[in-house]
Structure formats: structure tokens, C-alpha cells
C-alpha positions as CSV (number, residue, x, y, z in Angstrom):
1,X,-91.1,-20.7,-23.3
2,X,-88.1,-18.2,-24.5
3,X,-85.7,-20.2,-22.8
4,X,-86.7,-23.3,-24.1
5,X,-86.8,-22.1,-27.2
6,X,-82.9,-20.3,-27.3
7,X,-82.3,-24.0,-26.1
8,X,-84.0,-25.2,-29.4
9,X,-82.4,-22.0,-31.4
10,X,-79.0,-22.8,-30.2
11,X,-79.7,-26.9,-30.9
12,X,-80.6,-25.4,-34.6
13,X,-77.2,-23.4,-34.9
14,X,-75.2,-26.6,-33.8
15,X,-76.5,-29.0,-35.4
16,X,-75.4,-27.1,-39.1
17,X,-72.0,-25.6,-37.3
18,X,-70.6,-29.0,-36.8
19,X,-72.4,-30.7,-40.0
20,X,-70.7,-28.0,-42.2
21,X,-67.1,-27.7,-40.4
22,X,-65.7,-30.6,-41.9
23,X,-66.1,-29.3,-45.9
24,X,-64.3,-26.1,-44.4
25,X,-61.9,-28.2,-43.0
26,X,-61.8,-30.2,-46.1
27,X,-59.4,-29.0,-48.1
28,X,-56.3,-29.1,-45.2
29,X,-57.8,-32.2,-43.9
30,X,-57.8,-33.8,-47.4
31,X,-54.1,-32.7,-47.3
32,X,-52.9,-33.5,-44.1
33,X,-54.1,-37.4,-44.1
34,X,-53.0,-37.6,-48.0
35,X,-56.5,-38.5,-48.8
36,X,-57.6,-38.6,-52.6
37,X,-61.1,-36.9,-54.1
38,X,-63.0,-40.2,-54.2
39,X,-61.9,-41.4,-50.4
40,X,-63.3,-37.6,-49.3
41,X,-66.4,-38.4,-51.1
42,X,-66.6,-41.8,-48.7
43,X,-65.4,-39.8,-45.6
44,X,-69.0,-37.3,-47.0
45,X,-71.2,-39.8,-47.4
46,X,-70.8,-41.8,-44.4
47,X,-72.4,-39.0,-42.5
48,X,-74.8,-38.7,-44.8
49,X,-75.6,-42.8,-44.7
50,X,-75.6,-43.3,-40.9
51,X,-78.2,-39.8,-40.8
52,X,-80.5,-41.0,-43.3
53,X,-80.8,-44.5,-41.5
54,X,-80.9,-43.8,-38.3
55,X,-83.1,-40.5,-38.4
56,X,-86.7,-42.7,-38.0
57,X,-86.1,-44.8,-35.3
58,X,-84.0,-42.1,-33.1
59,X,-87.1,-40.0,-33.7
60,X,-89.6,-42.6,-32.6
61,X,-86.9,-43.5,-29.5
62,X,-88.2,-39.8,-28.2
63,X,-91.9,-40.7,-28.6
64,X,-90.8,-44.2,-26.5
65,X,-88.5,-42.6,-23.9
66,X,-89.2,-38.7,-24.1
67,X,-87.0,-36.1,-26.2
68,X,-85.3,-34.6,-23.0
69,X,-83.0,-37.9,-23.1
70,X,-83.0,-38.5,-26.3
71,X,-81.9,-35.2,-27.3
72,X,-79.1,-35.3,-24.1
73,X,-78.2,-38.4,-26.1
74,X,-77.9,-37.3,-29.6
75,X,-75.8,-34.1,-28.9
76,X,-73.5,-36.1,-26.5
77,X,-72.9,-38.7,-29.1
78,X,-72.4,-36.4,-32.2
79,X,-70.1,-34.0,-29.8
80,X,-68.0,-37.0,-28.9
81,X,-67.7,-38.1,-32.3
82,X,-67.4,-34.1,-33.8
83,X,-64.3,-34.2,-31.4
84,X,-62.6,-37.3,-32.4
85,X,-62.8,-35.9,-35.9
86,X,-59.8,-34.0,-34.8
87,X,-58.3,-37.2,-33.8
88,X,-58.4,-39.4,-37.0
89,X,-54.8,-40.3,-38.3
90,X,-56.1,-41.7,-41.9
91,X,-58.8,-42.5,-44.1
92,X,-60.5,-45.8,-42.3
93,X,-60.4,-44.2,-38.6
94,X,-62.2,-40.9,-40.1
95,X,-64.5,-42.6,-42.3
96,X,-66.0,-44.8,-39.2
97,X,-66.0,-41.4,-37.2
98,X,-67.9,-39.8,-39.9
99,X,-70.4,-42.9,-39.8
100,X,-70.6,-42.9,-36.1
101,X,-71.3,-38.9,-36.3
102,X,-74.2,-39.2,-38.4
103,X,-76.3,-42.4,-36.2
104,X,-75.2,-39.2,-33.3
105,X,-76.8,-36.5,-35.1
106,X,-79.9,-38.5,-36.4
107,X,-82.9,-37.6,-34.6
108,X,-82.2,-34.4,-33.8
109,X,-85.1,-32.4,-35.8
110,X,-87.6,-35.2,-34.9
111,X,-87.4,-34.8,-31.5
112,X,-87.1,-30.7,-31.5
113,X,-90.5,-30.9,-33.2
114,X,-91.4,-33.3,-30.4
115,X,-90.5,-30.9,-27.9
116,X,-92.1,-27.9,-30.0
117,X,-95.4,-30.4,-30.3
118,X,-95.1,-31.2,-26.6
119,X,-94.3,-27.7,-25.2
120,X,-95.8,-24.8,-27.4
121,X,-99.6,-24.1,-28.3
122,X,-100.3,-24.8,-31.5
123,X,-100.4,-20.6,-32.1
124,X,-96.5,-20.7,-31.3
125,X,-95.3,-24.2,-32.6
126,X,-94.7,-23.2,-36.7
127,X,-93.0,-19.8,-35.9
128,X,-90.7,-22.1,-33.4
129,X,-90.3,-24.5,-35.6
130,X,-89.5,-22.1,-38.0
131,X,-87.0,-20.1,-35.7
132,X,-85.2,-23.5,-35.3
133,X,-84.6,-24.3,-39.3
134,X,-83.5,-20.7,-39.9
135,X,-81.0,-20.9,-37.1
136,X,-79.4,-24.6,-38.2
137,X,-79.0,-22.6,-41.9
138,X,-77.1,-20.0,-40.0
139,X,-74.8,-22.5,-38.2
140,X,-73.9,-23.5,-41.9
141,X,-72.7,-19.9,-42.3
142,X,-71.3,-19.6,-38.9
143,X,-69.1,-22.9,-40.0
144,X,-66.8,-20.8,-42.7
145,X,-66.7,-18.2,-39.8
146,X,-65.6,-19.4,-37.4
147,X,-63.8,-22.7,-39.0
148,X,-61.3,-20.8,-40.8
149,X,-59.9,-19.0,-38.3
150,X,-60.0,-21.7,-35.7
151,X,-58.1,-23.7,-38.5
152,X,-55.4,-21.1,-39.3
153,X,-54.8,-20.3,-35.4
154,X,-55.1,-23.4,-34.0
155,X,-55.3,-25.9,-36.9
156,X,-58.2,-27.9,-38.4
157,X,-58.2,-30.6,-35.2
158,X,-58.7,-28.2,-32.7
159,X,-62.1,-26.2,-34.7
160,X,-63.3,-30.0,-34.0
161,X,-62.1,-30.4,-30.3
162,X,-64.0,-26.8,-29.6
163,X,-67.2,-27.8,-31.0
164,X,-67.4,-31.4,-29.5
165,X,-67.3,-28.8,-26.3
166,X,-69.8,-26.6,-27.6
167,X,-72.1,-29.7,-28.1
168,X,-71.2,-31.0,-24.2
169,X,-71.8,-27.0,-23.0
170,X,-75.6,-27.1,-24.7
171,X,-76.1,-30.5,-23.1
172,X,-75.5,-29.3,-19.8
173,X,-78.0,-26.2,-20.0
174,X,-80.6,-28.9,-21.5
175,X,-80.4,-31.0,-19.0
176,X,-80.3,-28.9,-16.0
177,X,-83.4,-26.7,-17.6
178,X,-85.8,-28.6,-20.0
């Protein structure tokens, strides 16, 4: 069970870590592809969109097919498209990445309390649960962290480029383990 549940710890911490990068990023991205304050608020709440309507039916997807794929599924998608965040050369391109980001991330929670349901007794499965929603809040304070000084080395692409990895790394140890 503590393995599985540093898998489910380190799920919580990337989910917020790459959620949260982008308002770090915001400000020299904003810059950078000459976008105005209402065009960010599109390129925010595309994410936002795609999550809320695809978080049911990625969640029910896992009680059809199982959460080990699903979840291999939903960090490869929202790693790809965390990536090609560092690609976007304008406004469109990063608003349908940002869209395309969120469907990826969707599900996520559902089916780690599938895999908490599934795999803990019932005397474990809050305090896991719980474990897993205290770490996601610390990948939103792990983003200023770690973002700002990816961003002023390397620039604001490449703190998007490393986390797509980071996403691809945790897939690998999922799949191979759980």
C-alpha cells in the first residue's frame, strides 16, 4: 500500500504543479505572445471549461475500463498538452491547448478515489484520500517554486517542456507498478 499511495501522493502534487504553472507563467507569457487581459481570461477558462465537462464521464470511463488505464491516459494526455503549452506562438494555438489540457486532466480525482475505493480498507481510504488533496494543494505552492526559476533560467516554455516530462516519468512508474 505505501507505494501505491506515493504514486497517488505524487498524482496529487502534479496534478496542482502543472494546473498552477501557467498563472506563474502568466505574466511573461501574456507578454511574450502580446496577449491582452480579456484574451488571458479565455486562455484561463478554457481549462477550466474542458475540466468541468469532461470530469463525469472520464470518471465513469475508470469504473467501465479500470483506473490503471484511465489514469495512464489522463496524465499522458495533460503531460502532452502541459508540454505544447511551451509551444504555442499566439492566442488561438494556446487557447485550444488550454482546452485540450483540461478534457486531459479531467478525471483525475475520480479515478484516484477509485483506486483508493478499490485498493485500501475502508480504515485507510479517508486518511489516503486525504493525503492526496493535501498534496495537489502543495503542488500549487510548489508551482511559484519551482516555475520562477525554471522561467528566469530557462524561460517560461521550457518550465512547461519539464513538466509534460514529469507527467510521462509518473506514468511510467504507474504503469510498470499499479
Amino acid at each position: 500500500m505505501t507505494r501505491l499511495r506515493v504514486l497517488l501522493v505524487t498524482l496529487g502534487v502534479l496534478t496542482f504543479l502543472d494546473r498552477i504553472a501557467i498563472s506563474v507563467a502568466g505574466p511573461r507569457m501574456q507578454q511574450d505572445l502580446g496577449l491582452a487581459p480579456d484574451q488571458w481570461g479565455w486562455v484561463l477558462g478554457a481549462f477550466v471549461l474542458a475540466y468541468g465537462l469532461f470530469e463525469m464521464p472520464t470518471g465513469a470511463l475508470g469504473d467501465r475500463i479500470g483506473q490503471r488505464k484511465v489514469l495512464a491516459r489522463v496524465v499522458v494526455w495533460w503531460s502532452a498538452f502541459t508540454a505544447l503549452t511551451g509551444v504555442v506562438s499566439g492566442f488561438a494555438p494556446l487557447v485550444a491547448v488550454r482546452f485540450l489540457f483540461g478534457i486531459g486532466e479531467a478525471g483525475a480525482y475520480p479515478n484516484i478515489a477509485g483506486v483508493i475505493a478499490r485498493w485500501f480498507p475502508a480504515t485507510e481510504r479517508a486518511r489516503t484520500q486525504g493525503l492526496v488533496w493535501a498534496a495537489s494543494r502543495f503542488g500549487g505552492v510548489l508551482a511559484p517554486l519551482t516555475v520562477v526559476p525554471l522561467q528566469r533560467e530557462f524561460g517560461w516554455r521550457a518550465a512547461f517542456w519539464i513538466f509534460g516530462a514529469l507527467g510521462v516519468v509518473w506514468t511510467t512508474a504507474w504503469w510498470r507498478w499499479y
